[in-house]
Backbone as a chain_set.jsonl record, in Angstrom:
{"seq": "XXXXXXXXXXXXXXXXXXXXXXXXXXXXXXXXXXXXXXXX", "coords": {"N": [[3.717, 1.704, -14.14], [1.07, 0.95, -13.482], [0.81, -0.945, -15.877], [2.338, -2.844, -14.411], [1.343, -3.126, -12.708], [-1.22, -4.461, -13.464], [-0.341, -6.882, -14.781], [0.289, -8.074, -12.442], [-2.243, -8.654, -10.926], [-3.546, -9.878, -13.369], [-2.202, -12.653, -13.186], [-2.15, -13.537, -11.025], [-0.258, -13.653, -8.74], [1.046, -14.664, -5.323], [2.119, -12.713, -3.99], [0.07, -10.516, -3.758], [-1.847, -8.108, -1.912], [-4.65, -8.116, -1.511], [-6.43, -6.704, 0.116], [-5.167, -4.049, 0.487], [-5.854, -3.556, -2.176], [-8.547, -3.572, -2.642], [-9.05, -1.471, -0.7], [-7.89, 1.054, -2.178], [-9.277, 0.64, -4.617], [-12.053, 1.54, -3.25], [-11.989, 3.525, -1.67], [-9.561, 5.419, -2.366], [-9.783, 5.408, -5.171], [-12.713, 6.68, -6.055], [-12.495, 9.409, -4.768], [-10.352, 10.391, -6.52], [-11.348, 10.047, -9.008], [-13.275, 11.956, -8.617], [-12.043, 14.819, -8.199], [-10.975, 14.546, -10.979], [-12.755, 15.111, -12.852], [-13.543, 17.489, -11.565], [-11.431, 18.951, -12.754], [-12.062, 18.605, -15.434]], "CA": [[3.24, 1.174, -12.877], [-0.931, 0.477, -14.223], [1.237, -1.888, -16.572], [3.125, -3.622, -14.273], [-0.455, -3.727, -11.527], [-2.394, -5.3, -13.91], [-0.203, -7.988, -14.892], [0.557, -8.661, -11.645], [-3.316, -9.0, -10.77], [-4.036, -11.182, -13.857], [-1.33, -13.532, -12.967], [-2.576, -13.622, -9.664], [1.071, -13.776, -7.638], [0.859, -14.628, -4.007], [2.406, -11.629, -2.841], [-0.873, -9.55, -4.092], [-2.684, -7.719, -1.028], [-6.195, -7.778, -1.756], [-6.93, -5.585, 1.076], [-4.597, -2.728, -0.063], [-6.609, -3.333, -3.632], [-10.178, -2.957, -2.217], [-8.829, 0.037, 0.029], [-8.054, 1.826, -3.547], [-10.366, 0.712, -4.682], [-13.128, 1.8, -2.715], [-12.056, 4.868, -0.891], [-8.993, 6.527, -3.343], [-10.438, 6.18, -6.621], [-13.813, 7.804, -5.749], [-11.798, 10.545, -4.549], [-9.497, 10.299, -7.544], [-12.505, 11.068, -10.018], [-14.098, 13.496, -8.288], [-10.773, 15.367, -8.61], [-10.456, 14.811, -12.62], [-14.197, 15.594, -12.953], [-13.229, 19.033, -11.606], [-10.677, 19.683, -13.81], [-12.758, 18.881, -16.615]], "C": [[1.887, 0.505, -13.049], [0.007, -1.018, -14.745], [1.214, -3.203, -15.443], [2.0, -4.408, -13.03], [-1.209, -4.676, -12.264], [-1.39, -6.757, -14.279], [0.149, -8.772, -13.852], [-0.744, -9.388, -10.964], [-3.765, -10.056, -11.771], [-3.403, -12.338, -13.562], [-1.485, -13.968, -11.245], [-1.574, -14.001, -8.373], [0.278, -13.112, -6.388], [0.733, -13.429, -3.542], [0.911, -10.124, -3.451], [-1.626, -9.627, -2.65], [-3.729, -7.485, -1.827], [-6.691, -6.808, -1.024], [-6.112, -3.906, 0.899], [-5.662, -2.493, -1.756], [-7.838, -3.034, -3.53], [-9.933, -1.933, -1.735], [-8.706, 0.93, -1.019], [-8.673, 1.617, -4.608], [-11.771, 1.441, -4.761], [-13.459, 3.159, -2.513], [-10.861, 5.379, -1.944], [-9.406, 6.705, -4.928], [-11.79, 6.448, -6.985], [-13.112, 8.83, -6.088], [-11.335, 11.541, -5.792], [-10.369, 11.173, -8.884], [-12.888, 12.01, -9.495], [-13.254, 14.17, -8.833], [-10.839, 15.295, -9.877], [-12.019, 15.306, -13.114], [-14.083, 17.054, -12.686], [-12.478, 19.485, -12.427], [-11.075, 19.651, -15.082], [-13.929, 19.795, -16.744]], "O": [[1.792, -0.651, -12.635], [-0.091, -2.053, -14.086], [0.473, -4.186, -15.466], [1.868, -5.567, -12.636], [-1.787, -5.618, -11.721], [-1.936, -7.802, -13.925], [0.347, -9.975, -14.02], [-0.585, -10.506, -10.474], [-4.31, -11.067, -11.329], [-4.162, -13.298, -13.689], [-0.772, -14.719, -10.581], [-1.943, -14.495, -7.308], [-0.443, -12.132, -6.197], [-0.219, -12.965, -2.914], [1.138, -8.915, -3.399], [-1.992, -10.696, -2.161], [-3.694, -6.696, -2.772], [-7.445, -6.002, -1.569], [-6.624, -2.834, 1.222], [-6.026, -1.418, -2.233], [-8.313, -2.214, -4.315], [-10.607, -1.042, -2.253], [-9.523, 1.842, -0.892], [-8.626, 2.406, -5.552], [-12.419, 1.808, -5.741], [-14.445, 3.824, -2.83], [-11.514, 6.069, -2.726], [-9.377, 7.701, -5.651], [-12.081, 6.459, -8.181], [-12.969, 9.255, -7.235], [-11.622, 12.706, -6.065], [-10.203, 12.255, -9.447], [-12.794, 13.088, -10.082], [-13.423, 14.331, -10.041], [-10.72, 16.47, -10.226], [-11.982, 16.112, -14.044], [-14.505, 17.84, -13.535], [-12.806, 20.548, -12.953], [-10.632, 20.458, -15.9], [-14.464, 19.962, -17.84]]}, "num_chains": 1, "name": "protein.A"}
């Protein structure tokens, strides 16, 4: 799935929401680390 995100972002196809990509971005992968930061 990472794979198939990033080549879809370098290739820059229309159907890419930017606003779903800043939203995880911004606010879930904060989150995301914190979370693996604890488990380490």
């Amino acid at each position: 799935m990472i794979a198939g995100l990033r080549h879809r972002l370098v290739h820059d196809y229309d159907g890419t929401n930017w606003n779903i990509i800043v939203a995880v971005v911004f606010d879930e992968l904060p989150v995301f680390v914190n979370q693996i930061e604890k488990l380490l």
